[in-house]
TORBA-761785 format. One record per residue (C-alpha): residue in one letter; x negated, y negated, z negated. Coordinates in Angstrom, 1 decimal. Each point is the difference from the previous one (the first is absolute). Layout:
! residues N
<node><aa>a</aa><px>X</px><py>Y</py><pz>Z</pz></node>
...
This chain:
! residues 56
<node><aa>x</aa><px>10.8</px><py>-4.6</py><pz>13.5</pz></node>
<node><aa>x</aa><px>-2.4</px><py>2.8</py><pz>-0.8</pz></node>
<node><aa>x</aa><px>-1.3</px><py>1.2</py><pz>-3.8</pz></node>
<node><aa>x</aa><px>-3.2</px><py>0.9</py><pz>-1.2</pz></node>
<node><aa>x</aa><px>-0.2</px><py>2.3</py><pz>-2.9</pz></node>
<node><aa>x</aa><px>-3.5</px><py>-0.1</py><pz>-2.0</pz></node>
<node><aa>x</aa><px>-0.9</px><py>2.2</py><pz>-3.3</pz></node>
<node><aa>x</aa><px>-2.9</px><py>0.3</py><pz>-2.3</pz></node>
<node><aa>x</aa><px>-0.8</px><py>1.0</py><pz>-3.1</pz></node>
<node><aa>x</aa><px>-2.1</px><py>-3.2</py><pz>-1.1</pz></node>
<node><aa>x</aa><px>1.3</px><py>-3.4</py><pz>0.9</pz></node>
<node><aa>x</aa><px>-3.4</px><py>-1.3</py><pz>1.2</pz></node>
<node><aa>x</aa><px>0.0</px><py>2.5</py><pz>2.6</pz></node>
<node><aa>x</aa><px>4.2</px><py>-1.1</py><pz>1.0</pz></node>
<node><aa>x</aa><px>-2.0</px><py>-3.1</py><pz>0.3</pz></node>
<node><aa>x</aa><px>-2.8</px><py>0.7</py><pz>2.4</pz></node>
<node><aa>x</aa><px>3.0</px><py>2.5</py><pz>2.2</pz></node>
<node><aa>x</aa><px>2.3</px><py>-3.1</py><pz>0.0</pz></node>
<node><aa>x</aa><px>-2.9</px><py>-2.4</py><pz>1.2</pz></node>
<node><aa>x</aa><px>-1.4</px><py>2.3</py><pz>2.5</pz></node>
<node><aa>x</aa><px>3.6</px><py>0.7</py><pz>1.9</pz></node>
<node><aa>x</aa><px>0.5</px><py>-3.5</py><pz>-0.3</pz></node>
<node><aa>x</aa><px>-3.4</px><py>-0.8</py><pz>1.9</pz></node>
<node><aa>x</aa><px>0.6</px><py>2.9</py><pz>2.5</pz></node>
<node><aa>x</aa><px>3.5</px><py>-0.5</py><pz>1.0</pz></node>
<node><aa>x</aa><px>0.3</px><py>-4.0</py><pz>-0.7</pz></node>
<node><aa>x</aa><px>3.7</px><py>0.6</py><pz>-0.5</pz></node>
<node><aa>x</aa><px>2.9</px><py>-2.4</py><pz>-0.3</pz></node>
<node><aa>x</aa><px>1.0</px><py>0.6</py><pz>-3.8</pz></node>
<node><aa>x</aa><px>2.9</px><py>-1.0</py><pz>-1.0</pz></node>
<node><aa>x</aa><px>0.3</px><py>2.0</py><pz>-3.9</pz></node>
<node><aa>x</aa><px>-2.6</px><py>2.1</py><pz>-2.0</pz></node>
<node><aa>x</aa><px>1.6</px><py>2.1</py><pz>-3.3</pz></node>
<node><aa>x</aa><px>-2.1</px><py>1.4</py><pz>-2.2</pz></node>
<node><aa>x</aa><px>0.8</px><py>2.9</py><pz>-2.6</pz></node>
<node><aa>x</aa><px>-1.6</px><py>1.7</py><pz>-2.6</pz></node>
<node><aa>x</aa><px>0.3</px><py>3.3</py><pz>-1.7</pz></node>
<node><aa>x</aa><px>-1.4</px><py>2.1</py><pz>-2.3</pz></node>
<node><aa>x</aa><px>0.0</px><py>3.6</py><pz>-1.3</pz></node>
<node><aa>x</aa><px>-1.4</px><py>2.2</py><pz>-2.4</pz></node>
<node><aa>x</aa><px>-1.8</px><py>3.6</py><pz>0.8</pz></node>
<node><aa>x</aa><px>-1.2</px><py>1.3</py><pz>-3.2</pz></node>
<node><aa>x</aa><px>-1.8</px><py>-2.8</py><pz>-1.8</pz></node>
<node><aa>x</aa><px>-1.0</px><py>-1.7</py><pz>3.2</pz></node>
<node><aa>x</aa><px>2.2</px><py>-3.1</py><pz>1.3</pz></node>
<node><aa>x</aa><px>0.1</px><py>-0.6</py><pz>3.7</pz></node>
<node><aa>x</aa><px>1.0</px><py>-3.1</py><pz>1.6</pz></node>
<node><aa>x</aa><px>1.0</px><py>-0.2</py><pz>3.6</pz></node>
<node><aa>x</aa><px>0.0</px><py>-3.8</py><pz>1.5</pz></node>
<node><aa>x</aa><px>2.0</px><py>-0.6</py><pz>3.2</pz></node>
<node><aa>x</aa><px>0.6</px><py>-2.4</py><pz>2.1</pz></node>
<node><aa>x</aa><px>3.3</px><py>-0.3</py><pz>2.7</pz></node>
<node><aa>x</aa><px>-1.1</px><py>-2.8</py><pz>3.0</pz></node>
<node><aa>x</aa><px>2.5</px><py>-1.1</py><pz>2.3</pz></node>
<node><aa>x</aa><px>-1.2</px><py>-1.5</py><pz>3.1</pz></node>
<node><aa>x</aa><px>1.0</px><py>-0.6</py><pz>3.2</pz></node>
């Protein structure tokens, strides 16, 4: 079993990231979790969108 750790700070670009290792590698996944955050740095809000693939 490895793990693939993905992160971006739009989820369109988690997307295209997700998509592209998929076509690259062509893994065997066997589970995807997805999380997402957000934080505050003076009056901007950042998201971060992540994405945990397990594949064998």
């Amino acid at each position: 079993m490895k793990v693939k750790v993905i992160d971006e700070s739009h989820e369109k670009d988690l997307e295209d990231e997700i998509n592209k290792f998929i076509t690259e590698k062509n893994p065997d996944i066997q589970d995807i979790k997805f999380s997402v955050s957000t934080s505050v740095s003076g009056e901007e809000q950042i998201y971060c969108f992540s994405a945990l693939i397990m594949y064998k």
